[in-house]
Backbone bond lengths (Angstrom), bond angles and torsions (degrees), N, CA, C in turn:
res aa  C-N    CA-C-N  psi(-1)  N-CA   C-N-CA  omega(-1)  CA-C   N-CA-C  phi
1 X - - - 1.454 - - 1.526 108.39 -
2 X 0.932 121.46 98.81 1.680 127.45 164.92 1.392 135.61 -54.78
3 X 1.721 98.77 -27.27 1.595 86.83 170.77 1.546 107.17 -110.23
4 X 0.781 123.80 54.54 1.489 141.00 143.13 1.501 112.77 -26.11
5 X 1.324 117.11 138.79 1.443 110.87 -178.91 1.577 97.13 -125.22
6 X 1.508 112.70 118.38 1.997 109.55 -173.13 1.667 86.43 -112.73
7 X 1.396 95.94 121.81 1.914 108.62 171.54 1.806 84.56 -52.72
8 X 1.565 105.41 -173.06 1.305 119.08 -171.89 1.521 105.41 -88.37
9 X 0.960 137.65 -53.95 1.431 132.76 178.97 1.899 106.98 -54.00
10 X 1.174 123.74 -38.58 1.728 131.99 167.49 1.920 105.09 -51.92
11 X 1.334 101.65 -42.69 1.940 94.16 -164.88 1.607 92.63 -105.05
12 X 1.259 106.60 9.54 2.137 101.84 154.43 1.225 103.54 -110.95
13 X 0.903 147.65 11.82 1.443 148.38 139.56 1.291 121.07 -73.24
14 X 1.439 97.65 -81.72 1.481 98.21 151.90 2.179 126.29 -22.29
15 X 0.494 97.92 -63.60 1.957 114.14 162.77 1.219 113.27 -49.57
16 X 1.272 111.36 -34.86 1.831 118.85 -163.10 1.835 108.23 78.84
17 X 1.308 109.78 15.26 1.620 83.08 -162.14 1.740 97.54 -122.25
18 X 0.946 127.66 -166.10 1.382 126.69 -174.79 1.346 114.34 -76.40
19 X 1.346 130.48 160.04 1.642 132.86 168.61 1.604 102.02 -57.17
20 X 1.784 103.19 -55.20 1.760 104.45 -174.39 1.636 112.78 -47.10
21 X 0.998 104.21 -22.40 2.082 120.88 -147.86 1.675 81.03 -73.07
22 X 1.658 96.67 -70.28 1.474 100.62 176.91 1.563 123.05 -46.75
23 X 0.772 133.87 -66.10 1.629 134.60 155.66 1.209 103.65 -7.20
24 X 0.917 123.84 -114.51 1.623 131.65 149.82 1.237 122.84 37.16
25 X 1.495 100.17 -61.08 1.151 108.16 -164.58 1.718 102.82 -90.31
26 X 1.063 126.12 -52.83 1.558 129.63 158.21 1.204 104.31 -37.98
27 X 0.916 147.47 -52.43 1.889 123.57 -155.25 1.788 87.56 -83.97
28 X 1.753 116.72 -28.21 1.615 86.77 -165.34 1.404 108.24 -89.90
29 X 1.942 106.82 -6.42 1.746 90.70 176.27 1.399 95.80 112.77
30 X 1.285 116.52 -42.44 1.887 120.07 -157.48 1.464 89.69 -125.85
31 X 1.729 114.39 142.16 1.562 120.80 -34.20 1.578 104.16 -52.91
32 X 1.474 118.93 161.20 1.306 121.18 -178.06 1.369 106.61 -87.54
33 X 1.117 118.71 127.96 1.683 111.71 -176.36 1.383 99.27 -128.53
34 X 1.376 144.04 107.55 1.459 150.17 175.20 1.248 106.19 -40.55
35 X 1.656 129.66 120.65 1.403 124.92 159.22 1.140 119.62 -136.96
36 X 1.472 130.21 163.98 1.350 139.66 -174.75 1.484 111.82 -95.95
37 X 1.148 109.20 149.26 1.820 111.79 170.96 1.651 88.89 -132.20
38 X 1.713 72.63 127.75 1.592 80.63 158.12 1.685 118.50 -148.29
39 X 1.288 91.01 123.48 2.114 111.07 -160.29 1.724 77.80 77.79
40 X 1.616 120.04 -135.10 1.187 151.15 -178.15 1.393 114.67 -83.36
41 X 1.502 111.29 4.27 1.778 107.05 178.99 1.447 109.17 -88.55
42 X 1.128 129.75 155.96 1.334 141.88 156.15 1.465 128.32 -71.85
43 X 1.621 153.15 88.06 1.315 117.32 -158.41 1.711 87.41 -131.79
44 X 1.597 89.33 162.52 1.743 89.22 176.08 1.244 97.12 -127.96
45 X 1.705 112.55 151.35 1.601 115.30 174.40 1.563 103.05 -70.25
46 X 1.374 112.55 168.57 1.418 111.52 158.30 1.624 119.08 -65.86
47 X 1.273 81.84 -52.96 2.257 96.75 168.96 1.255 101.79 -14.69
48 X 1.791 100.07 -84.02 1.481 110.23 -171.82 1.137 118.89 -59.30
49 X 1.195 127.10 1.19 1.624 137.78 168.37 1.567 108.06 -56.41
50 X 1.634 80.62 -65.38 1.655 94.60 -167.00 1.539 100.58 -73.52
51 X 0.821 128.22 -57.36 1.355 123.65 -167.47 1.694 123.59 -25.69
52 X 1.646 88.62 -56.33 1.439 99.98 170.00 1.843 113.36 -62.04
53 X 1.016 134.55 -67.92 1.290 147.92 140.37 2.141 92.90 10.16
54 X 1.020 108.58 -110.21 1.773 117.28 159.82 1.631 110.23 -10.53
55 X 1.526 112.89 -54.38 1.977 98.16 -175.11 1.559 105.48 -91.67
56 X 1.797 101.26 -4.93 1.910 78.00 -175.99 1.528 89.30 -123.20
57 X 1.117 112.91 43.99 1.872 122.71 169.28 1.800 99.87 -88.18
58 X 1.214 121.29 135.65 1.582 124.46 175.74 1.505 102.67 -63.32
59 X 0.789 138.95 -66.05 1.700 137.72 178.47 1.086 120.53 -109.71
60 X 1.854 103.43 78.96 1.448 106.68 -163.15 1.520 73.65 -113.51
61 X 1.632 109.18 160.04 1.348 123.99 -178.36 1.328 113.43 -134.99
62 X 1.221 112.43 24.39 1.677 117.28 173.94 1.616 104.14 62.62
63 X 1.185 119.81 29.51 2.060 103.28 -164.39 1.723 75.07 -108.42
């Protein structure tokens, strides 16, 4: 299922990287990771999970 909605602590797991890391990285913009708000929640698709995952993979080949 792709449009999956992972609260923020779920798509830093998902990532491997910290909840803060993620934070972080949203307020500064860089890496850009697409997310949803909904009311005051934070949510990320899986899509945009992977996506990012795919352009910042070392030998990613667009397939």
């Amino acid at each position: 299922m792709q449009n999956k909605l992972f609260n923020a602590g779920q798509a830093a797991e998902y990532l491997s990287i910290s909840a803060r890391t993620l934070a972080n990285w949203r307020t500064q913009g860089h890496p850009h990771i697409n997310y949803v708000k909904v009311g005051r929640c934070v949510r990320y698709r899986k899509s945009a999970l992977d996506d990012f995952l795919t352009t910042h993979s070392v030998n990613a080949r667009g397939e």
